[in-house]
C-alpha positions as CSV (number, residue, x, y, z in Angstrom):
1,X,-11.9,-6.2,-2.4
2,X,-8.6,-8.1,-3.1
3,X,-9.5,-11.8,-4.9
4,X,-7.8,-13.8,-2.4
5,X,-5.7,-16.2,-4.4
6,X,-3.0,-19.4,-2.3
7,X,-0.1,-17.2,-3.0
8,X,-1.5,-14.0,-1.5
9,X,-3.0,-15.9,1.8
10,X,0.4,-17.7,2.1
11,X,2.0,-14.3,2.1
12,X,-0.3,-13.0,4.4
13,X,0.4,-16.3,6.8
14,X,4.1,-15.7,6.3
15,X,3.7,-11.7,7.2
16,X,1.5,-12.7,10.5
17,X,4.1,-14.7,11.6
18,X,6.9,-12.7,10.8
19,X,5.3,-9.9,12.4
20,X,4.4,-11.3,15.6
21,X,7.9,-12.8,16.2
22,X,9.7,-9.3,15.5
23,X,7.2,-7.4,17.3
24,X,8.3,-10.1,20.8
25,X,11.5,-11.1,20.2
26,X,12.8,-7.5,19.1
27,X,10.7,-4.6,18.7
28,X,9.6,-5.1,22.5
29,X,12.9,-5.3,23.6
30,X,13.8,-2.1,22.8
31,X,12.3,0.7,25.0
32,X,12.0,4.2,23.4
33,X,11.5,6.7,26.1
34,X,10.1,4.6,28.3
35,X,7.8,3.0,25.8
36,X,7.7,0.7,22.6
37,X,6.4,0.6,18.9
38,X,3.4,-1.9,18.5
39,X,3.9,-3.2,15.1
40,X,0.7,-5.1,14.7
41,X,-1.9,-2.5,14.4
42,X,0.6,-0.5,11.5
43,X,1.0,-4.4,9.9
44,X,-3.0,-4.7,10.1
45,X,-3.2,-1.0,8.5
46,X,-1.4,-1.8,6.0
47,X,-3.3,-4.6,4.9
48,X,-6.7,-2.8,5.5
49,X,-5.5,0.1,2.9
50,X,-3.3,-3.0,0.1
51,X,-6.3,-5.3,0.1
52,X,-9.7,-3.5,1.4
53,X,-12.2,-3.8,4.3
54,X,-12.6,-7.7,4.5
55,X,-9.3,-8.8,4.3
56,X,-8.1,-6.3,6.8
57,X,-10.8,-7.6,9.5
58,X,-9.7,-11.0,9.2
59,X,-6.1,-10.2,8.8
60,X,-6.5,-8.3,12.0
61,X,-8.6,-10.9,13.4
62,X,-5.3,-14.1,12.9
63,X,-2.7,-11.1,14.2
64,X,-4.9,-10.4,17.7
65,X,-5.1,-14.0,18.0
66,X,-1.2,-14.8,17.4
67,X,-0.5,-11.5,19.9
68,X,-2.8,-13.0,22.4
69,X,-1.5,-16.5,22.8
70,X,2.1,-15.5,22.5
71,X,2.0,-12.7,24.6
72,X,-0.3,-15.2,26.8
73,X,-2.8,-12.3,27.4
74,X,-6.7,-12.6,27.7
75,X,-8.0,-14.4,24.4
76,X,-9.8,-12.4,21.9
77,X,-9.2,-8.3,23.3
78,X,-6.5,-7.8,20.5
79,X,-8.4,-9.4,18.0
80,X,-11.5,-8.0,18.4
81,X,-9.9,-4.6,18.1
82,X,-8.2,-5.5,15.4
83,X,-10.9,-6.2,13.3
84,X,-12.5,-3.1,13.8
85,X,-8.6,-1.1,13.2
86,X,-8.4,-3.3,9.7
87,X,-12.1,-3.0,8.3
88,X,-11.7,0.8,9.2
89,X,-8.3,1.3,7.2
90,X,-9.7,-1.0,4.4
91,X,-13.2,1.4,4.3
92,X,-10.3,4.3,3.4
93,X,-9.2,2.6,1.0
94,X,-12.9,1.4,-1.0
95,X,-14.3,4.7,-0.2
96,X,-11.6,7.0,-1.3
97,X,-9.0,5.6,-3.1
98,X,-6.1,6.8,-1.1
99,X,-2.8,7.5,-3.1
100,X,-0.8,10.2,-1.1
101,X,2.2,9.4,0.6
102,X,1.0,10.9,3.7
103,X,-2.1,8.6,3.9
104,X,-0.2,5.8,5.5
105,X,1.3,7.9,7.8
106,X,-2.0,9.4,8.8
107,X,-4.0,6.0,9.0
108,X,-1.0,4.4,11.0
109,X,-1.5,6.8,14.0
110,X,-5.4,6.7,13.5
111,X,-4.4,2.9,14.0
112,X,-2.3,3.1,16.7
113,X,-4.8,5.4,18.9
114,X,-7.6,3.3,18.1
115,X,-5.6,0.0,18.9
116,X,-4.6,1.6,22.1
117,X,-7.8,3.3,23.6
118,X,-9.9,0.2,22.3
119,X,-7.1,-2.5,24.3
120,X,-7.7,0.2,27.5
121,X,-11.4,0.0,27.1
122,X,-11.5,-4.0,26.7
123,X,-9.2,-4.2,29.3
124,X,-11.5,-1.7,31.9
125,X,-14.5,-3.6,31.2
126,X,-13.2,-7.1,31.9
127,X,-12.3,-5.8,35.0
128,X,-8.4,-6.3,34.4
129,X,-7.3,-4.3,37.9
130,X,-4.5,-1.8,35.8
131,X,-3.4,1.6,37.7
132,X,-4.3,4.6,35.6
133,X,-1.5,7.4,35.5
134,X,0.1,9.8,33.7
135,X,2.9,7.1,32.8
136,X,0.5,5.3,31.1
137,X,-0.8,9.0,28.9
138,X,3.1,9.2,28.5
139,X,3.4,5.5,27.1
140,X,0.4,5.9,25.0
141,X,1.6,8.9,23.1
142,X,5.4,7.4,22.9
143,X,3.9,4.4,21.2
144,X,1.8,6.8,18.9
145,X,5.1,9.0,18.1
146,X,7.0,5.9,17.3
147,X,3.9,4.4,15.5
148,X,3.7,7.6,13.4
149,X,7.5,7.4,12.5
150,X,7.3,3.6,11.4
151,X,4.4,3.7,9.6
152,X,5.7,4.8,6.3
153,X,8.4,2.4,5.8
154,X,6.0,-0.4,7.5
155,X,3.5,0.0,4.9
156,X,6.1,0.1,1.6
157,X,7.4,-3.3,3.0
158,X,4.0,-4.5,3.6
159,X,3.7,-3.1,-0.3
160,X,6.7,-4.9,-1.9
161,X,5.8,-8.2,0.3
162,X,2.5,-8.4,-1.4
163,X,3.0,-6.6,-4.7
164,X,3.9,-10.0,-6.4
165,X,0.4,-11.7,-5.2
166,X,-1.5,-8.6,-5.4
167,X,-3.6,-8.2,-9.0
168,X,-3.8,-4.9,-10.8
169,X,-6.3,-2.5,-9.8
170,X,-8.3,-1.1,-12.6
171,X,-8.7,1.9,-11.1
172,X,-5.1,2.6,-11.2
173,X,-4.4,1.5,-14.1
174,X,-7.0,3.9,-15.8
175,X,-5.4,6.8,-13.8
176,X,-2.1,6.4,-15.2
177,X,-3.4,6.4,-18.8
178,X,-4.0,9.7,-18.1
179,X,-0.9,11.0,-16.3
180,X,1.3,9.4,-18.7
181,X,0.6,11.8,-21.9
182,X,-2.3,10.4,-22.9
183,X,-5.4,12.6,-23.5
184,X,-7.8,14.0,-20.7
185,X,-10.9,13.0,-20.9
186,X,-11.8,16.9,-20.6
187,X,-9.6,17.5,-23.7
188,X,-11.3,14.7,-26.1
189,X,-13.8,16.6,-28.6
């Protein structure tokens, strides 16, 4: 877990709201075959796997809410899947250490397909009356393709945004010592 220190929670403030005005003002105003990117659960992904489990829950948690009231949909659906999309990205991250360049990628569709089933099923049992098609299969996997394709450069924004307020990670650190020239451990008599 991330120590959560006033410039890191101000950037995190700063990167809901940013986020939540691109994602309705522009993202959703531009259709890709028939369908649009969701930003927010790639922006909650990518705090789940920078900062861990807790801090992606509850930054989950303030980016459902802000999508809910500006969207002026039913109070709490987004955030409560949310939570669950950022403390599962953020378990990635504490349980194995993910450093590959295809993990965000990989997380950010998990993400996306989790955001969008769980939405469906909050929706279903709140009895929200919503006619279930093949357009809506078609949107689904649109929004996962385009999901899939932003993901990447999503999450190195998210990086550099938060790399300033961010303190090392030990665990890194000690891992470079090693791929830098220094000794392996294994080598050491």
């Amino acid at each position: 877990m991330v120590a959560a220190t006033p410039q890191l929670l101000a950037r995190l403030a700063a990167l809901v709201v940013g986020g939540v005005v691109v994602q309705t003002a522009a993202i959703s105003q531009l259709p890709v075959a028939g369908a649009n990117a969701d930003l927010s659960p790639l922006l909650v992904m990518a705090i789940g796997l920078l900062c861990g489990a807790l801090a992606g829950a509850c930054f989950g948690f303030g980016v459902g809410l802000f999508v809910d009231v500006a969207l002026l949909q039913t109070l709490g659906v987004s955030s409560l899947v949310l939570v669950a999309v950022g403390y599962g990205a953020g378990r990635i991250r504490e349980a194995r250490d993910p450093e590959g360049t295809l993990v965000p990628i990989a997380v950010g569709a998990t993400a996306t397909l989790a955001f969008s089933i769980g939405f469906a099923v909050m929706q279903f049992l709140l009895g929200v009356e919503a006619p279930v098609s093949g357009a809506l299969v078609r949107q689904v996997i649109t929004t996962l393709v385009l999901n899939t394709l932003l993901a990447l450069p999503l999450y190195v924004l998210v990086r550099r945004w938060l790399l300033p307020a961010l303190p090392d990670d030990p665990r890194r650190r000690r891992r470079r010592a090693y791929t830098t020239g220094g000794l392996s451990p294994l080598s050491r008599t």
